[in-house]
N, C-alpha and C positions, 0 to 999 in steps of 0.2 A: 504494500500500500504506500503510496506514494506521499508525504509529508512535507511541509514545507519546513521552510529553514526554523522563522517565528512560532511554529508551532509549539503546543505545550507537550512534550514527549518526555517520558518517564523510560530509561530501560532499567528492566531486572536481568542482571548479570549473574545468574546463578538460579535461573529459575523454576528448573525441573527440580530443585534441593525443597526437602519440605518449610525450608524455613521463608524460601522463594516464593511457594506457594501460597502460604499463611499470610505474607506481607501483601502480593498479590490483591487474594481475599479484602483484608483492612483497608488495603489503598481504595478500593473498589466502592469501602462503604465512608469513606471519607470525603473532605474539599477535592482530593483529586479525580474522583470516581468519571469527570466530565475530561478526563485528559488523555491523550494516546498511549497506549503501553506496548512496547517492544519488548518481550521476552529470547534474551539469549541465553548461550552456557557450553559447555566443552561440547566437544565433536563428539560424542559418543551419547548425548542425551540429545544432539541435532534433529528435528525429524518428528518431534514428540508431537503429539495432536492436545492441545489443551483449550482454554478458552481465556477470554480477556475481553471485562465488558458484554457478557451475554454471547460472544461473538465466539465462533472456531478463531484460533492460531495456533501455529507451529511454533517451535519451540526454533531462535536460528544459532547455528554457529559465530560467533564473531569473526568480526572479518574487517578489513580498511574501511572505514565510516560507519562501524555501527555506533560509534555514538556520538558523529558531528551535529546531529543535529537536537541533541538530547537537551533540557534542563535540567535533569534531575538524573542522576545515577544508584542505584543498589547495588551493592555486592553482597549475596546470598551463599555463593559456594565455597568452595575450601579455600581459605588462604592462599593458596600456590594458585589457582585459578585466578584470582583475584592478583597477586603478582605479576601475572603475564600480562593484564588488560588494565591495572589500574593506570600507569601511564597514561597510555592512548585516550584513557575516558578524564581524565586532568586537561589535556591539551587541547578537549573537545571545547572547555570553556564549564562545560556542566556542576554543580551542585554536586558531590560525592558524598554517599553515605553508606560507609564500610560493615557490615555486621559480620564478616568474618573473623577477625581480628589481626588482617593484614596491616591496616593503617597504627597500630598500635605502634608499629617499628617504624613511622614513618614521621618525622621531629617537627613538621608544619603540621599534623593532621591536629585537629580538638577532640579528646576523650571528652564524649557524653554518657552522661548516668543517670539523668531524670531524676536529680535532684535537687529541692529547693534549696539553691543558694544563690547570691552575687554571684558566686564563680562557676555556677552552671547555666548560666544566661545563653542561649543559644548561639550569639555570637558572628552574627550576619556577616561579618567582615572576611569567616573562611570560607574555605571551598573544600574543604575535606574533614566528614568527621567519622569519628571512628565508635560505635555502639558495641559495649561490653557485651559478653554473652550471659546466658542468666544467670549462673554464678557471679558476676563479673557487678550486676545490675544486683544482684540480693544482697554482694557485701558489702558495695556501695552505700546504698541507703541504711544496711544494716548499722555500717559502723558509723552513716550522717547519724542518723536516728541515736544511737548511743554515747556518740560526742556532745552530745548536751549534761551527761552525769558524767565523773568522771573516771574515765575508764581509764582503766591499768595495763590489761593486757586482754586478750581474745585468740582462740582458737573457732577455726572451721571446719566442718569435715562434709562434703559434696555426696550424695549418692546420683550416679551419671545413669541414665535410662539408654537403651537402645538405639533410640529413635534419635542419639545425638549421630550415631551410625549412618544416616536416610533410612531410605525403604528396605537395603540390601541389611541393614541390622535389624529392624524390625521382619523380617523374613527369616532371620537367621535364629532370631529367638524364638519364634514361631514353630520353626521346624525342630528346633530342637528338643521344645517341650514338648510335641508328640512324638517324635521319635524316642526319646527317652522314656515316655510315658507308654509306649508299646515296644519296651525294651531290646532297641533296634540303637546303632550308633548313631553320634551325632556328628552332622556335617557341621564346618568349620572354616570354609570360607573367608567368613567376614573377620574373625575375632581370634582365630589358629586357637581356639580354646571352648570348653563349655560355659557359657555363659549363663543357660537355663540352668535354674535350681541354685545358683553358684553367688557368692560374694567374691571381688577379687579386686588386686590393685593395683593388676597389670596386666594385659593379653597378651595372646603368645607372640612368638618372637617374629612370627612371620607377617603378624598383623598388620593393618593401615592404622588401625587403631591405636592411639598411645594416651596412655593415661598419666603419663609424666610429663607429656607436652600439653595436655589440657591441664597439668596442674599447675604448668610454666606459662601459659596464655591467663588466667585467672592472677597469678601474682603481676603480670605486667600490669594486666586492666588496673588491679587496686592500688599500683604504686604508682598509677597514673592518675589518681582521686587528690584534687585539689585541698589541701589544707589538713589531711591525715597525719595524724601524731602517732598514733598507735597502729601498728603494722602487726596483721592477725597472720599468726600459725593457718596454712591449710592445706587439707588432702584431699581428693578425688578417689572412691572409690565406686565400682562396675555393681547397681543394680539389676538383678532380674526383672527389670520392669519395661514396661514398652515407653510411656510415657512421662513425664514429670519430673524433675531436680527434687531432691527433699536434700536438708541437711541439719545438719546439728549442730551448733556451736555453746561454747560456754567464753564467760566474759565475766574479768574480775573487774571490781570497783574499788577506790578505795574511800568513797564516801559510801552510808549505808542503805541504799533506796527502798523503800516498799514495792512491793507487788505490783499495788494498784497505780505507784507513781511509774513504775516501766511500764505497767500496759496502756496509760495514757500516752506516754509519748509515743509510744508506737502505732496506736489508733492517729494522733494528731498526724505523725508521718503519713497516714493511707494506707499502713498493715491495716488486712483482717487478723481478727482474731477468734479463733475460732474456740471457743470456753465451752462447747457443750460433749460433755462427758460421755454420754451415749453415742455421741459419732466421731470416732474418732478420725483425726488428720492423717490424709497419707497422700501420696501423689497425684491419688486421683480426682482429692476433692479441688486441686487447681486444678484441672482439666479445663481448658478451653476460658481460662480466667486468666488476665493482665495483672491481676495483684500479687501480692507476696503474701502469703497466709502465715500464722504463726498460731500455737498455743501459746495457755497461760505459761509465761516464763515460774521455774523452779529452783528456789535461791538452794545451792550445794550443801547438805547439812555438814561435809565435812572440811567445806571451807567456807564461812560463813558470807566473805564479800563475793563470792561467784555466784554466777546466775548461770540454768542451762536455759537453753531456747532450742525449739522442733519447727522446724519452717520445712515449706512446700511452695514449686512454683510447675508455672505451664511453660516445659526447656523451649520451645517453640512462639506462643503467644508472645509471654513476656521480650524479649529482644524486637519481636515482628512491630510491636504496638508502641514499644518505645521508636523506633525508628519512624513510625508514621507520628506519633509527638513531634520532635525533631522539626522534621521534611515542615508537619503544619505551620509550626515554629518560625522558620527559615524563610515563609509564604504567606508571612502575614502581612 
């Protein structure tokens, strides 16, 4: 389809990736929903039949001029993807907005976290920013939100769902729990390891998958967090789950806070929180939810200034919904 130069053109650079998708979706129900969308991504997802706007599109390879004519750019797929086209889509002139966390390594991009401060002001003046992944966006606000008491020290601990994999980990966990469950081998493909039924906090050696590089992408994001004094311990470890981040941190004080004085400032930040005892919190109650959910925090009986905290988010929603923030941001 033939475009003009002035035209309002949005591409998604990575958009056979579910997280491609998701933004996609949100762009669609947003200010932009009235603007052209060009969906590209590697040669090997070229081809794909999807829709944009009610409408059929293919999915295209990138190629010289896919995004001359763009104002607005996403990057949705892997980082190394994203490294071979972020140039080209800078020089287009475009609006860049990275959710890989290729831009994190790049010294002119703006770290965005979607949180209320002076120094998360959108900052119209760049053209490249870089959106944390939801790990990246939980510790963010986590540790805004607890920089108001004050805090000592902090640890994190990540549980990673499948579906950070795409569809080829979500398949993979799939087959493996019926396969094991009609006690037949499991293929391994995606992960060189069993991931069904399994806790772990590392895949095998053959894998694409690294869980020491998603733990080294989450420390960059939060040492990229404006005005941070306390620098939290964290780990990533491989849920059997298909969808959702849940994590758990504990967080010393060394003034004495109540209960009900952390669960307010947590509500004021925009956490739910989720107090009802009969249902309890797990990945899937953020299913298809942009917030950060949290239980009642539980002060350590064996160290009296620690607090633990049980959080949940959507690995997917959350990053998709903060980037169309952003973009709204940038276009106002």
């Amino acid at each position: 389809m033939s475009v003009s130069r002035d035209s309002q053109r949005i591409v998604i650079a990575g958009a056979s990736s579910l997280l491609g998708a998701e933004l996609k979706s949100l762009l669609e129900e947003s200010r932009f929903a009235s603007w052209d969308f060009f969906l590209v991504d590697e040669e090997i997802a070229a081809g794909t039949l999807t829709e944009a706007a009610g409408e059929p599109t293919v999915i295209q390879p990138v190629e010289e001029g896919t995004f001359s004519r763009a104002k607005l750019v996403f990057f949705t797929g892997s980082a190394a993807f994203t490294g071979r086209n972020l140039a080209a889509a800078r020089r287009s002139g475009a609006l860049v907005i990275d959710l890989s966390g290729a831009a994190f390594s790049v010294p002119d991009a703006r770290a965005y976290f979607a949180i209320e401060s002076p120094t998360q002001s959108a900052g119209k003046n760049k053209t490249l920013y870089a959106v944390a992944s939801a790990p990246g966006l939980a510790a963010a606000k986590f540790l805004d939100t607890l920089g108001k008491l004050t805090l000592s020290h902090i640890a994190m601990i990540f549980f990673r769902p499948v579906s950070e994999a795409g569809r080829a980990g979500i398949e993979e966990l799939e087959s493996q729990t019926t396969q094991l469950l009609s006690f037949q081998s499991a293929g391994q493909p995606v992960f060189d390891t069993q991931v069904a039924f399994n806790l772990l906090d590392r895949y095998g050696a053959a894998s694409r998958e690294n869980l020491p590089a998603v733990r080294a992408r989450i420390r960059r994001e939060i040492a990229a967090l404006p005005n941070n004094r306390v620098q939290p311990s964290v780990q990533i470890l491989h849920a059997p789950v298909f969808y959702g981040f849940t994590f758990v941190a504990i967080a010393g004080f060394t003034s004495n806070p109540s209960q009900p004085e952390v669960v307010e400032l947590f509500r004021k930040a925009g956490f739910t929180i989720d107090s009802d005892a009969s249902s309890p919190l797990g990945n899937l109650t953020a299913s298809g939810d942009s917030a950060l959910h949290l239980t009642l925090p539980d002060k350590d009986p064996a160290q009296p200034d620690s607090w633990w905290f049980w959080g949940a988010t959507d690995n997917i929603r959350l990053p998709a919904a903060t980037a169309v923030k952003l973009a709204e941001k940038l276009f106002e």
